[in-house]
mmCIF file of the N, C-alpha and C atoms, coordinates in Angstrom:
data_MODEL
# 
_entry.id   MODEL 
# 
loop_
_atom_site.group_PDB 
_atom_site.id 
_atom_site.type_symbol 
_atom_site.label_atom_id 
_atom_site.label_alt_id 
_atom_site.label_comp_id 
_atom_site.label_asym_id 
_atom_site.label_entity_id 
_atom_site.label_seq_id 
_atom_site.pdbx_PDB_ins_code 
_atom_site.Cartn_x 
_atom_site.Cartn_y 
_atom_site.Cartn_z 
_atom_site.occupancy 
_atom_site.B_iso_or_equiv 
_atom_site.pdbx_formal_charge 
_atom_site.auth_seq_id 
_atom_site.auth_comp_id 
_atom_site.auth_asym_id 
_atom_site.auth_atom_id 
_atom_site.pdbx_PDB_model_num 
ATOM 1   N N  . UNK A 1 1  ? 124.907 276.291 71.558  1.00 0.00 ? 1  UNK A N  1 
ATOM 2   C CA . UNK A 1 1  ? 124.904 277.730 71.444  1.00 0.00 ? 1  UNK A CA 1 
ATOM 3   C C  . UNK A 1 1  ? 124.191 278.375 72.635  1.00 0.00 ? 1  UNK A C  1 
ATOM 4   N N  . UNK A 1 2  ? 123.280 277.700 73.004  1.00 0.00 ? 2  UNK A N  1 
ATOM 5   C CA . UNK A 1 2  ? 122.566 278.334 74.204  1.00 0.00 ? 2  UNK A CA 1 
ATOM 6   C C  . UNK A 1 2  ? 123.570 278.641 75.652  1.00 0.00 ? 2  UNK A C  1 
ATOM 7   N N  . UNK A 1 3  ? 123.909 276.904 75.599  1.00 0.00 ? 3  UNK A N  1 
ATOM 8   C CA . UNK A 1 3  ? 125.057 277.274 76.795  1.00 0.00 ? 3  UNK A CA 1 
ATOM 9   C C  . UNK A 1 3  ? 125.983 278.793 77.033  1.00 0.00 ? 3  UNK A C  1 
ATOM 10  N N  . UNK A 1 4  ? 126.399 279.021 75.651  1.00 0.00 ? 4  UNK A N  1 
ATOM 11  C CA . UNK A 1 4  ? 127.011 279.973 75.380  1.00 0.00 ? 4  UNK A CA 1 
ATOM 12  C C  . UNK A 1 4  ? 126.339 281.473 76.034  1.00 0.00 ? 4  UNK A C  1 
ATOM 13  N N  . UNK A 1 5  ? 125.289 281.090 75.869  1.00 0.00 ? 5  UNK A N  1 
ATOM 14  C CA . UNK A 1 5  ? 124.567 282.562 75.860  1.00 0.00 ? 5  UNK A CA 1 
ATOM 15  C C  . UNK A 1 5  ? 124.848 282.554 77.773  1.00 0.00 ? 5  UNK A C  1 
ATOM 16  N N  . UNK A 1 6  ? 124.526 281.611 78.729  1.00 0.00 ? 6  UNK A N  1 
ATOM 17  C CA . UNK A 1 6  ? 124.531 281.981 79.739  1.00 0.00 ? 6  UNK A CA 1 
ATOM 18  C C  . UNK A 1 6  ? 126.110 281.314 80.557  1.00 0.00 ? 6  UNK A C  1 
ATOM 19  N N  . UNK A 1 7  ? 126.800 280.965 80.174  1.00 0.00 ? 7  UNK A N  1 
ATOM 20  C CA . UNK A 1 7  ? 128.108 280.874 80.590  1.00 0.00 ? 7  UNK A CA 1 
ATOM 21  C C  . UNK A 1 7  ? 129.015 282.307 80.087  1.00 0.00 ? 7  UNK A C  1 
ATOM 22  N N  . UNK A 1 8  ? 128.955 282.776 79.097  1.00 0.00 ? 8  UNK A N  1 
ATOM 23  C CA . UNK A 1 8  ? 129.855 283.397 79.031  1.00 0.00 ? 8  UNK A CA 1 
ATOM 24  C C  . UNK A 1 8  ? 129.578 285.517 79.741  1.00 0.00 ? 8  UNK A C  1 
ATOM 25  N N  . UNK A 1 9  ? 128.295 285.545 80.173  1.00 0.00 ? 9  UNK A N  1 
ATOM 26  C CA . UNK A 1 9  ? 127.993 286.455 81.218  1.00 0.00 ? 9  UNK A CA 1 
ATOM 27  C C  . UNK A 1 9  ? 128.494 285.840 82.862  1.00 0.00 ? 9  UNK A C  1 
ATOM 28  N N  . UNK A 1 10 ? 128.454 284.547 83.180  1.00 0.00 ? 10 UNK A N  1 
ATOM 29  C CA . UNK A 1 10 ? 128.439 284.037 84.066  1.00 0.00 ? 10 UNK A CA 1 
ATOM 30  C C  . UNK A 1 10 ? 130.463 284.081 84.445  1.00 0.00 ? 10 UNK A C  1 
ATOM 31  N N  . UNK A 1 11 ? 131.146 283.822 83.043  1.00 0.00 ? 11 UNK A N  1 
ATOM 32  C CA . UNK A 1 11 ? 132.386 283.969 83.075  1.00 0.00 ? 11 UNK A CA 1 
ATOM 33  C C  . UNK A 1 11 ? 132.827 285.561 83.546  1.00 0.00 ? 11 UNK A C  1 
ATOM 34  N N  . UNK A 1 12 ? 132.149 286.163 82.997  1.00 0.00 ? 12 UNK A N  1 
ATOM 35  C CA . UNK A 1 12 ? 132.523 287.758 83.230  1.00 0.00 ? 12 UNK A CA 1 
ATOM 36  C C  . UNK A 1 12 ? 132.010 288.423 84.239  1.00 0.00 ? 12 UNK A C  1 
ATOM 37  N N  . UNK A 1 13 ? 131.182 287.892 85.124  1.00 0.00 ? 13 UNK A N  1 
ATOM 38  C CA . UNK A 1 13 ? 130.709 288.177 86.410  1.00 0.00 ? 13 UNK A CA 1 
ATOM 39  C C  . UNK A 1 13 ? 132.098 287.451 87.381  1.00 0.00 ? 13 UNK A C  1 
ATOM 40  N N  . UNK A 1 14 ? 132.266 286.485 87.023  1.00 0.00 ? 14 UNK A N  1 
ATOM 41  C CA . UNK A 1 14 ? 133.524 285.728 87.609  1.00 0.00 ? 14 UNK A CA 1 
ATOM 42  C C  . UNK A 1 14 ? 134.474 286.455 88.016  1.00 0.00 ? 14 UNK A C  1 
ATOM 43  N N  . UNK A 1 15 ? 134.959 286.912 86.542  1.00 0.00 ? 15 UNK A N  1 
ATOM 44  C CA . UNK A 1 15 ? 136.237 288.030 86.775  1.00 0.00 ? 15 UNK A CA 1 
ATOM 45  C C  . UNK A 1 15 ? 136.022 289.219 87.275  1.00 0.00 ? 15 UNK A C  1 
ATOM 46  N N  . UNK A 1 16 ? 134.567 290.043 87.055  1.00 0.00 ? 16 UNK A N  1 
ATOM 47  C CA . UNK A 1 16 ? 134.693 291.104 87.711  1.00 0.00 ? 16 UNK A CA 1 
ATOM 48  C C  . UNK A 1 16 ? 134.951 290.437 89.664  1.00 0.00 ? 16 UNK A C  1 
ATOM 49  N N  . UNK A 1 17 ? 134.325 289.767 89.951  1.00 0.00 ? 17 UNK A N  1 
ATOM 50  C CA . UNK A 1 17 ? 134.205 289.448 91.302  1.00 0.00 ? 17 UNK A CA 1 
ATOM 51  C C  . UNK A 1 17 ? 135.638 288.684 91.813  1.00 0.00 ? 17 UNK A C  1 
ATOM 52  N N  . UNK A 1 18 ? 136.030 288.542 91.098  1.00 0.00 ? 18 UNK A N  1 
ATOM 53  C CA . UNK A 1 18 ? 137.900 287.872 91.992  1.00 0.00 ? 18 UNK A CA 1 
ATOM 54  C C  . UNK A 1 18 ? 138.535 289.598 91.357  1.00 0.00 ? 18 UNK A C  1 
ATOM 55  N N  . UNK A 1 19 ? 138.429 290.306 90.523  1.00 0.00 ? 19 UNK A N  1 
ATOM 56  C CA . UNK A 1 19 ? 139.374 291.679 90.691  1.00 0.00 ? 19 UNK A CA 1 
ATOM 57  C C  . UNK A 1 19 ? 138.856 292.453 91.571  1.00 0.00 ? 19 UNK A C  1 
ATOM 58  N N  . UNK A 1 20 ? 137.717 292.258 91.960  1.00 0.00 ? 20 UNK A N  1 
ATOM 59  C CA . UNK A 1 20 ? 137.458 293.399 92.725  1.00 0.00 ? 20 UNK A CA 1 
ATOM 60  C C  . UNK A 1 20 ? 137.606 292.423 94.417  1.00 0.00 ? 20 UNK A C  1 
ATOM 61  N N  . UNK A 1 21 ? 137.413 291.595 94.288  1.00 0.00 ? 21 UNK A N  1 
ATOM 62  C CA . UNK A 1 21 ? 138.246 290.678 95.614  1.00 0.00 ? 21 UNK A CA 1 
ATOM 63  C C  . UNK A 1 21 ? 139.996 291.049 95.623  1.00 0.00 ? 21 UNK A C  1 
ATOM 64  N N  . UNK A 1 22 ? 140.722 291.080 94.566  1.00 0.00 ? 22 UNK A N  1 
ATOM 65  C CA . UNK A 1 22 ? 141.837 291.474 94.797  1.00 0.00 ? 22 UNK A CA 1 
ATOM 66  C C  . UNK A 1 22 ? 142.444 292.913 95.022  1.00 0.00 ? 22 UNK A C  1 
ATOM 67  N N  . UNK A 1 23 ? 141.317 293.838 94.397  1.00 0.00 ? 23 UNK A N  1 
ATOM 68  C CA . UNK A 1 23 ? 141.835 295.482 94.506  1.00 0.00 ? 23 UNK A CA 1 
ATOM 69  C C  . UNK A 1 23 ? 141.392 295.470 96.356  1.00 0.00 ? 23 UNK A C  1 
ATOM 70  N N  . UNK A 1 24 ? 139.964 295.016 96.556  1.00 0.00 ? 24 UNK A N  1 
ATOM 71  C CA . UNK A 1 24 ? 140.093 295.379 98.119  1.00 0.00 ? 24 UNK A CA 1 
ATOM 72  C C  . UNK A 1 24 ? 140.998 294.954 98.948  1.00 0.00 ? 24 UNK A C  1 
ATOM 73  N N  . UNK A 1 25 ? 141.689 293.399 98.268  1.00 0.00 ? 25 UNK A N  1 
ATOM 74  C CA . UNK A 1 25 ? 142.806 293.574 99.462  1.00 0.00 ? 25 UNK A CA 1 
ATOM 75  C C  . UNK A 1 25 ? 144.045 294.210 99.440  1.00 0.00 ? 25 UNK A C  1 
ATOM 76  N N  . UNK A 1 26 ? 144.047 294.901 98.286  1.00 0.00 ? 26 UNK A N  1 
ATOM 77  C CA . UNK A 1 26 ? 145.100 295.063 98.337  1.00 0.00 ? 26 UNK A CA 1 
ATOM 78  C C  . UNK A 1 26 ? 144.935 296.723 98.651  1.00 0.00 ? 26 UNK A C  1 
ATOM 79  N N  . UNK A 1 27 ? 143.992 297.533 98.640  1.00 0.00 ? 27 UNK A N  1 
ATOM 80  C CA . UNK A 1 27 ? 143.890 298.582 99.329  1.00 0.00 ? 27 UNK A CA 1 
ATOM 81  C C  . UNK A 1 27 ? 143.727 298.428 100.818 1.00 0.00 ? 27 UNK A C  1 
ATOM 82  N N  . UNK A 1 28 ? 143.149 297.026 101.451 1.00 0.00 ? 28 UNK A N  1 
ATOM 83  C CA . UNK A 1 28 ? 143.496 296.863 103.006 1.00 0.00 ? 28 UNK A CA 1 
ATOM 84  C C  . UNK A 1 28 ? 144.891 297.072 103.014 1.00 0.00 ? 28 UNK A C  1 
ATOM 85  N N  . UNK A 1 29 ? 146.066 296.685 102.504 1.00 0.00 ? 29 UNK A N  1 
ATOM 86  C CA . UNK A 1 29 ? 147.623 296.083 103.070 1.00 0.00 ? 29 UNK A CA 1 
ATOM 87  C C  . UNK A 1 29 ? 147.579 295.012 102.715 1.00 0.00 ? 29 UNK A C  1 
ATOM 88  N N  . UNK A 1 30 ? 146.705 294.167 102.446 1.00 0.00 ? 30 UNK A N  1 
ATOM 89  C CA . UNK A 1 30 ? 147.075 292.292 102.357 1.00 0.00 ? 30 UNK A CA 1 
ATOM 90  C C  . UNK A 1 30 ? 148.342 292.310 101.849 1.00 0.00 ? 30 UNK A C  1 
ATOM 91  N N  . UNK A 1 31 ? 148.876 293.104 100.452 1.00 0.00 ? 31 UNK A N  1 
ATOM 92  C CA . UNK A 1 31 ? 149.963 293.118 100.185 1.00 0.00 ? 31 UNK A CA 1 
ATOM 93  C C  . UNK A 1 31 ? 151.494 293.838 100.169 1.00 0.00 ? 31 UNK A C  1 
ATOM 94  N N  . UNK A 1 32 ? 151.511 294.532 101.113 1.00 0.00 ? 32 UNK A N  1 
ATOM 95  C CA . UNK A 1 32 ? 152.239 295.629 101.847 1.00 0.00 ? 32 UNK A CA 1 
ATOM 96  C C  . UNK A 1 32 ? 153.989 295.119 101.798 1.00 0.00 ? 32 UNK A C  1 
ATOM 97  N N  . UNK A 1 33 ? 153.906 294.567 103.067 1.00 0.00 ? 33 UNK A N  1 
ATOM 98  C CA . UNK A 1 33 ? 154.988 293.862 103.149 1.00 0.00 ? 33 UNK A CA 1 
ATOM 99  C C  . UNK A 1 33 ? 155.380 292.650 103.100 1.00 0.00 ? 33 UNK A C  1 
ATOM 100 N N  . UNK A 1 34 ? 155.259 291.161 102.627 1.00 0.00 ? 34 UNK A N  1 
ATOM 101 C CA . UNK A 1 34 ? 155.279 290.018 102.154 1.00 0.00 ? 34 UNK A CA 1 
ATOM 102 C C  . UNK A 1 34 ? 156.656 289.526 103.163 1.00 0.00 ? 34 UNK A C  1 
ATOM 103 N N  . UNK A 1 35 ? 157.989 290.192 103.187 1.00 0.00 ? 35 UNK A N  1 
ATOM 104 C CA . UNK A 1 35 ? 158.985 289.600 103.763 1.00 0.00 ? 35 UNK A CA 1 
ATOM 105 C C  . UNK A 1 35 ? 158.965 290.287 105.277 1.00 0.00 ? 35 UNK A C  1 
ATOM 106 N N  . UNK A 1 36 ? 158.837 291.309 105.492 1.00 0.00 ? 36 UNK A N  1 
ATOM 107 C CA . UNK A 1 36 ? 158.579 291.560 106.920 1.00 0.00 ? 36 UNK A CA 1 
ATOM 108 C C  . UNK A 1 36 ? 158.205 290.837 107.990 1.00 0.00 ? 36 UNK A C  1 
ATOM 109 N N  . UNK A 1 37 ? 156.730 290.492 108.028 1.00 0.00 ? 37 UNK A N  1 
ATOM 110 C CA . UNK A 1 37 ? 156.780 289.250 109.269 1.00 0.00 ? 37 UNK A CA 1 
ATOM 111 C C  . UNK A 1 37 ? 157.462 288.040 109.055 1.00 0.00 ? 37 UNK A C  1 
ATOM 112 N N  . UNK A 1 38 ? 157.639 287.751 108.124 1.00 0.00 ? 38 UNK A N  1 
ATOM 113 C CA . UNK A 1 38 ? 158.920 286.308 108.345 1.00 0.00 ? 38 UNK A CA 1 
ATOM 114 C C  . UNK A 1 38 ? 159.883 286.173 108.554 1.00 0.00 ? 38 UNK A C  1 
ATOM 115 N N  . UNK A 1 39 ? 160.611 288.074 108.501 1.00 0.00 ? 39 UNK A N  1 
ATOM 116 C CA . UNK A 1 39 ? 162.079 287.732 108.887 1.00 0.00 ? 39 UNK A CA 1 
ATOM 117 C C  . UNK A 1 39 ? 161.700 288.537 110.853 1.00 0.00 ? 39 UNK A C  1 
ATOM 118 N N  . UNK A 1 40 ? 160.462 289.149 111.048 1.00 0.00 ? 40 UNK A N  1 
ATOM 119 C CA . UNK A 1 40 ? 160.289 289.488 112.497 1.00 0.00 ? 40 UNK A CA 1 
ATOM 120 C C  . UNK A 1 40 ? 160.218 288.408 113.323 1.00 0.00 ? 40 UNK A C  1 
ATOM 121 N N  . UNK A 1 41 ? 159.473 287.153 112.782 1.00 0.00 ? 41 UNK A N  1 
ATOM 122 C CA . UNK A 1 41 ? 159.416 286.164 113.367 1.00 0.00 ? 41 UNK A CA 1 
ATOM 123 C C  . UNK A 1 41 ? 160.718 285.664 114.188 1.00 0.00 ? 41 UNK A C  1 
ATOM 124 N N  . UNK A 1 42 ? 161.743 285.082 112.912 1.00 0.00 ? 42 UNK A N  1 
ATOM 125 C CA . UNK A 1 42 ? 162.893 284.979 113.292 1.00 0.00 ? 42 UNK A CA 1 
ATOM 126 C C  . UNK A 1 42 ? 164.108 286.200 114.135 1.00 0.00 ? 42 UNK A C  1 
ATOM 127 N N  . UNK A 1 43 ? 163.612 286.988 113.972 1.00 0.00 ? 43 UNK A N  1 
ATOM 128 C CA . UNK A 1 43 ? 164.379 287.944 115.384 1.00 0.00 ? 43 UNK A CA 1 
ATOM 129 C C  . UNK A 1 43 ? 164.104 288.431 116.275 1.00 0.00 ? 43 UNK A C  1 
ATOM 130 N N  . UNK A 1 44 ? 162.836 287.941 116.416 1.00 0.00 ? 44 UNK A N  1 
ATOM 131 C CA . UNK A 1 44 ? 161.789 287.864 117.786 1.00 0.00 ? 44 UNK A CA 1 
ATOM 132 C C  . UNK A 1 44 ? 162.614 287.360 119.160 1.00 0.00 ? 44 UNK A C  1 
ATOM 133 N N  . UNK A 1 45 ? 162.913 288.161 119.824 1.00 0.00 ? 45 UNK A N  1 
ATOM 134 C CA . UNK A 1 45 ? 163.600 287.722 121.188 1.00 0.00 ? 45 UNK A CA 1 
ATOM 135 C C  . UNK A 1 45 ? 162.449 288.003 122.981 1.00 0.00 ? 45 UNK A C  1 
ATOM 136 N N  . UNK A 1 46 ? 161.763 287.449 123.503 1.00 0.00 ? 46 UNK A N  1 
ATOM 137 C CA . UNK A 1 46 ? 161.216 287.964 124.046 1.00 0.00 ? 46 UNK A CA 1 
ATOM 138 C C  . UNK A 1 46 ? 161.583 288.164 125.690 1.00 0.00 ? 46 UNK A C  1 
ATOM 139 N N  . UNK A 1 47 ? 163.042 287.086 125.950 1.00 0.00 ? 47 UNK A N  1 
ATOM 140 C CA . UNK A 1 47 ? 163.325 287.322 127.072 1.00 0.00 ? 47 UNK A CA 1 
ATOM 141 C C  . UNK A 1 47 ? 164.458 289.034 126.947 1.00 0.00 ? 47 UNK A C  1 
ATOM 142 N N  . UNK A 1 48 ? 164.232 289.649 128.186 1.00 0.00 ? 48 UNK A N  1 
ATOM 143 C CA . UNK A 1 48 ? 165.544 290.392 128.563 1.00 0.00 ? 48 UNK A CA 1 
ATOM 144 C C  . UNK A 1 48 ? 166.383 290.264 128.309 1.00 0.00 ? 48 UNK A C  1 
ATOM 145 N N  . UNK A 1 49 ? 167.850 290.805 127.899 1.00 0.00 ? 49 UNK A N  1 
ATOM 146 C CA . UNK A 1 49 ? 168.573 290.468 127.466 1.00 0.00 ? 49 UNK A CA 1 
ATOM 147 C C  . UNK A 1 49 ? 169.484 290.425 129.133 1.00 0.00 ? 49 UNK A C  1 
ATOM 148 N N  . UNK A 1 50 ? 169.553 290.892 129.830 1.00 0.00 ? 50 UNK A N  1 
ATOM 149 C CA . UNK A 1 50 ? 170.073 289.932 131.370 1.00 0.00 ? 50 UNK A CA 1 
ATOM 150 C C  . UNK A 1 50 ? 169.792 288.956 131.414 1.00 0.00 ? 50 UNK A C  1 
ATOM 151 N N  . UNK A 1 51 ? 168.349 288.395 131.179 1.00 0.00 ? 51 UNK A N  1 
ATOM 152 C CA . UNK A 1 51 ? 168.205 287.222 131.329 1.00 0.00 ? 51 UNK A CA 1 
ATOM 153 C C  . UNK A 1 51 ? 168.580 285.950 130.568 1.00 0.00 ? 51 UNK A C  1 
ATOM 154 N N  . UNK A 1 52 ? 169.045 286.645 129.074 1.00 0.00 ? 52 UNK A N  1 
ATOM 155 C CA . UNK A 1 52 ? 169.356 285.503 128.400 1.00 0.00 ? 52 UNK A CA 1 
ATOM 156 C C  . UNK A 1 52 ? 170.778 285.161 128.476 1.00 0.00 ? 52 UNK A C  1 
ATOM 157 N N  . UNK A 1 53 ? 171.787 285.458 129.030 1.00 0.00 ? 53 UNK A N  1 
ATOM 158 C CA . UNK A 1 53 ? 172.834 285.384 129.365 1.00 0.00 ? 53 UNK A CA 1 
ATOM 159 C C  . UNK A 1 53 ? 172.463 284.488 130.665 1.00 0.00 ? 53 UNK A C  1 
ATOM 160 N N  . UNK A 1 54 ? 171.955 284.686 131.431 1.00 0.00 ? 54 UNK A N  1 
ATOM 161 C CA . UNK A 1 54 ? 171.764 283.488 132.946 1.00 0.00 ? 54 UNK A CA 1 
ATOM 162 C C  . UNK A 1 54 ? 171.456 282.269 132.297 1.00 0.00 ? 54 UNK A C  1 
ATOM 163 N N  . UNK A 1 55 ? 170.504 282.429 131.275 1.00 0.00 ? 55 UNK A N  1 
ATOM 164 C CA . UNK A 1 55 ? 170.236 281.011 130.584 1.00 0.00 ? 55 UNK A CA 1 
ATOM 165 C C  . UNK A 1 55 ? 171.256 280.168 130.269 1.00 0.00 ? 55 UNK A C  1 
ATOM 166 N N  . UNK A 1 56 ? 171.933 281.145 129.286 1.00 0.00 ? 56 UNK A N  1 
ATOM 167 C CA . UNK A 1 56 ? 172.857 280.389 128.768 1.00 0.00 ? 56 UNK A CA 1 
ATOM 168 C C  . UNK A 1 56 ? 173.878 279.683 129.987 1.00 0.00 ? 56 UNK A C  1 
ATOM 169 N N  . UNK A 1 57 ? 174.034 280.388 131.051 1.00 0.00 ? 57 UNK A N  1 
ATOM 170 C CA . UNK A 1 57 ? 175.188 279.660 131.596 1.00 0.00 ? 57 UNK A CA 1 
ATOM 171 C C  . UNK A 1 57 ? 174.511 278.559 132.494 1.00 0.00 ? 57 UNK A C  1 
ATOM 172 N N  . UNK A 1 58 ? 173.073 278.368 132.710 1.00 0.00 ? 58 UNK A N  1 
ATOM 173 C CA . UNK A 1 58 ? 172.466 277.521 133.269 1.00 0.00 ? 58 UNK A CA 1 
ATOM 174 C C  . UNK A 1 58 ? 172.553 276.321 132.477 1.00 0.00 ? 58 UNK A C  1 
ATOM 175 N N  . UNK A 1 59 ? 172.476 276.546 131.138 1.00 0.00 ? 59 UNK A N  1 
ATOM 176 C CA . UNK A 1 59 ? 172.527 275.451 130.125 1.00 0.00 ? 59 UNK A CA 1 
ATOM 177 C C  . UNK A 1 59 ? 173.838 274.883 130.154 1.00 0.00 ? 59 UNK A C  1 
ATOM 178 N N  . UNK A 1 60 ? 175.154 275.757 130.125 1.00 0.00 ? 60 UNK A N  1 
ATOM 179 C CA . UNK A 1 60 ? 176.395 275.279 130.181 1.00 0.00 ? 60 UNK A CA 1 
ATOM 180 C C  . UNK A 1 60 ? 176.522 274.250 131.038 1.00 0.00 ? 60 UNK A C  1 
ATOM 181 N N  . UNK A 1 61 ? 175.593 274.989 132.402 1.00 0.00 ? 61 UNK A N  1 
ATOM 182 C CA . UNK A 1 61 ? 176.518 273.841 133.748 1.00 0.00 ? 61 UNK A CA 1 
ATOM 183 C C  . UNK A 1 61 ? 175.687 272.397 133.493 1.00 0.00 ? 61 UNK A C  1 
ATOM 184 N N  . UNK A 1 62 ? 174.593 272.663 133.292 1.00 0.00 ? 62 UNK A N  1 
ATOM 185 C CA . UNK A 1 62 ? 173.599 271.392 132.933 1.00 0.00 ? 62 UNK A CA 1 
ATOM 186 C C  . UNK A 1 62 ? 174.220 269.959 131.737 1.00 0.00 ? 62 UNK A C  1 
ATOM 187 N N  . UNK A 1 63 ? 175.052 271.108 130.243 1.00 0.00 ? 63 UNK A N  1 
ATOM 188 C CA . UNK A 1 63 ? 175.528 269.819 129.301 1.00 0.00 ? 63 UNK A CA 1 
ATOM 189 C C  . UNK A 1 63 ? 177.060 269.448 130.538 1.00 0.00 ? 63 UNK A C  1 
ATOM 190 N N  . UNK A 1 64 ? 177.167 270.327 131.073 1.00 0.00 ? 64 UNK A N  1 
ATOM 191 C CA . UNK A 1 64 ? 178.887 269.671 131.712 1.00 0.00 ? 64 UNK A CA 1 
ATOM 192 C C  . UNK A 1 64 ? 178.393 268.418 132.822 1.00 0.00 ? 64 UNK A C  1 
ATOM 193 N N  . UNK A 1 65 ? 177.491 268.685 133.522 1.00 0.00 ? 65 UNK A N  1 
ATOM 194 C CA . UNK A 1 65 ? 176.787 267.352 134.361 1.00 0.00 ? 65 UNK A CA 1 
ATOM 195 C C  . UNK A 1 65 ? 175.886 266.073 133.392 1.00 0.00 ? 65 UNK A C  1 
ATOM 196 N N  . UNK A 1 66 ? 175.550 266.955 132.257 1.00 0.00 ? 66 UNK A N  1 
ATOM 197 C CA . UNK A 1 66 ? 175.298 265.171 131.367 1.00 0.00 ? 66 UNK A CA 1 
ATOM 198 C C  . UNK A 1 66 ? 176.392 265.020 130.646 1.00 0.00 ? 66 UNK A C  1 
ATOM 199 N N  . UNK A 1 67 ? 177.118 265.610 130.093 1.00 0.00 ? 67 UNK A N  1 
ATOM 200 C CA . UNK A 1 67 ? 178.199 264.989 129.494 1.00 0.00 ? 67 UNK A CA 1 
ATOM 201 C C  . UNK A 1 67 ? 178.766 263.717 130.119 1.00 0.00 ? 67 UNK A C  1 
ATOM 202 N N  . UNK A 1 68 ? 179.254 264.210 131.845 1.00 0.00 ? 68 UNK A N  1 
ATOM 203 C CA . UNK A 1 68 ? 179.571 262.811 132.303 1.00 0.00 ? 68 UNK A CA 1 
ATOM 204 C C  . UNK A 1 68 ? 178.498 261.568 132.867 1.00 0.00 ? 68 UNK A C  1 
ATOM 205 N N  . UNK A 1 69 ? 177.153 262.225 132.766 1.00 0.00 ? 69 UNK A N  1 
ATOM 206 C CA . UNK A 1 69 ? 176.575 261.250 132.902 1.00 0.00 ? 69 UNK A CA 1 
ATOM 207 C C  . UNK A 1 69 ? 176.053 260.472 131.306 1.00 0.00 ? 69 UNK A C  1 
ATOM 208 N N  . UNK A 1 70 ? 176.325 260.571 130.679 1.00 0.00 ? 70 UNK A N  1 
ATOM 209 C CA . UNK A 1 70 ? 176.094 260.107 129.152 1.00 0.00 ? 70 UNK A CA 1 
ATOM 210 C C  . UNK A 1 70 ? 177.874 259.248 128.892 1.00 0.00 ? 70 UNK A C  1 
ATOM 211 N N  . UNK A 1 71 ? 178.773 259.481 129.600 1.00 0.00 ? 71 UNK A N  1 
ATOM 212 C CA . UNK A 1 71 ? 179.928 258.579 129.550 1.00 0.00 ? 71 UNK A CA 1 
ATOM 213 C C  . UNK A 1 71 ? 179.819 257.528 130.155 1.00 0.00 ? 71 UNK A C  1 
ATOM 214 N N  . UNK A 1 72 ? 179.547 257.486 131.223 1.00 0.00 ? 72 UNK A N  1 
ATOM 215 C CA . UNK A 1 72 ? 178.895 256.691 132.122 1.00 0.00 ? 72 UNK A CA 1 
ATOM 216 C C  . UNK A 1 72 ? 178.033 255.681 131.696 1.00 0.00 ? 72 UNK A C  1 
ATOM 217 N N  . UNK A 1 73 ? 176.966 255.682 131.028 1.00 0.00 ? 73 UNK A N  1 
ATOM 218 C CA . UNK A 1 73 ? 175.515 255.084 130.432 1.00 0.00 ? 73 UNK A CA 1 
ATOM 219 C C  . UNK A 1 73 ? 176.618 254.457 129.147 1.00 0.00 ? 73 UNK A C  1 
ATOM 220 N N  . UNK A 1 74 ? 177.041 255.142 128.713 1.00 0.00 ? 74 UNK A N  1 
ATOM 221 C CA . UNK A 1 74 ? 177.748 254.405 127.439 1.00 0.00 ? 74 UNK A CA 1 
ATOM 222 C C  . UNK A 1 74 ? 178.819 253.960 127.806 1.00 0.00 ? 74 UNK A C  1 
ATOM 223 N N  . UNK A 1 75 ? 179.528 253.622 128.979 1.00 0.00 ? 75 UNK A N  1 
ATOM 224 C CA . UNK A 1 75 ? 180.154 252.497 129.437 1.00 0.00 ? 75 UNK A CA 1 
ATOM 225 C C  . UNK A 1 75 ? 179.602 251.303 129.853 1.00 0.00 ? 75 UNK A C  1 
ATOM 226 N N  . UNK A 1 76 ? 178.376 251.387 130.766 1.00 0.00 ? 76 UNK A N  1 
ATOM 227 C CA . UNK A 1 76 ? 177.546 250.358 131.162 1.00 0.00 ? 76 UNK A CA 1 
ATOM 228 C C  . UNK A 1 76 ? 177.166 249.473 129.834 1.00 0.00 ? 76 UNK A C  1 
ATOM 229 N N  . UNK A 1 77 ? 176.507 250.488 128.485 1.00 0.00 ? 77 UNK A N  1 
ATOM 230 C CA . UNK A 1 77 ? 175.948 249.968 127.808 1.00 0.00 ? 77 UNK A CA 1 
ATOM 231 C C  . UNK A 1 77 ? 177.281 249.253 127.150 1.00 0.00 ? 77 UNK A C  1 
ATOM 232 N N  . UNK A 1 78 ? 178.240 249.110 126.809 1.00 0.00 ? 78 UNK A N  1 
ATOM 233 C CA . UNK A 1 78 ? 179.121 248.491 125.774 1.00 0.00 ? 78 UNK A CA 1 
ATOM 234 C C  . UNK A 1 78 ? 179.238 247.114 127.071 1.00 0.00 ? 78 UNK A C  1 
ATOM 235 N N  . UNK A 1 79 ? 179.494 246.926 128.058 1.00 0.00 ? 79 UNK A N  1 
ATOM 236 C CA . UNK A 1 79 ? 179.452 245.705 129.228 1.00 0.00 ? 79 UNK A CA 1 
ATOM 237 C C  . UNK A 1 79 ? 178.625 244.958 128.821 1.00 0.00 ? 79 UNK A C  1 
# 
């Protein structure tokens, strides 16, 4: 019974102190927008958009010169 007497003030100090941990964040914003930065993440582009077009065709000419060097290597290798 004693336990009782000082656990169950100790329980209710508990809860006041995680609600009032949750009202402040949630008057910061903590909970505002939840899906927003995860879908900003993913459409995050940071080059120019001129520039990402040069990329791409830099990449093109690059798989067309390993392509035949990867035919090559896998001819040697079956010998």
């Amino acid at each position: 019974m004693e336990a009782l007497l000082l656990l169950i003030p100790l329980s209710v100090l508990l809860v006041f102190i995680a609600l009032w941990i949750f009202f402040r964040a949630s008057d910061d914003g903590q909970f505002d927008d939840l899906v927003g930065p995860g879908l900003r993440v993913l459409q995050d582009d940071d080059r120019p958009q001129h520039e990402a077009g040069a990329a791409e065709d830099d990449q093109s000419s690059v798989r067309s010169s390993n392509s035949s060097g990867n035919n090559t290597t896998s001819s040697i290798l079956r010998k």
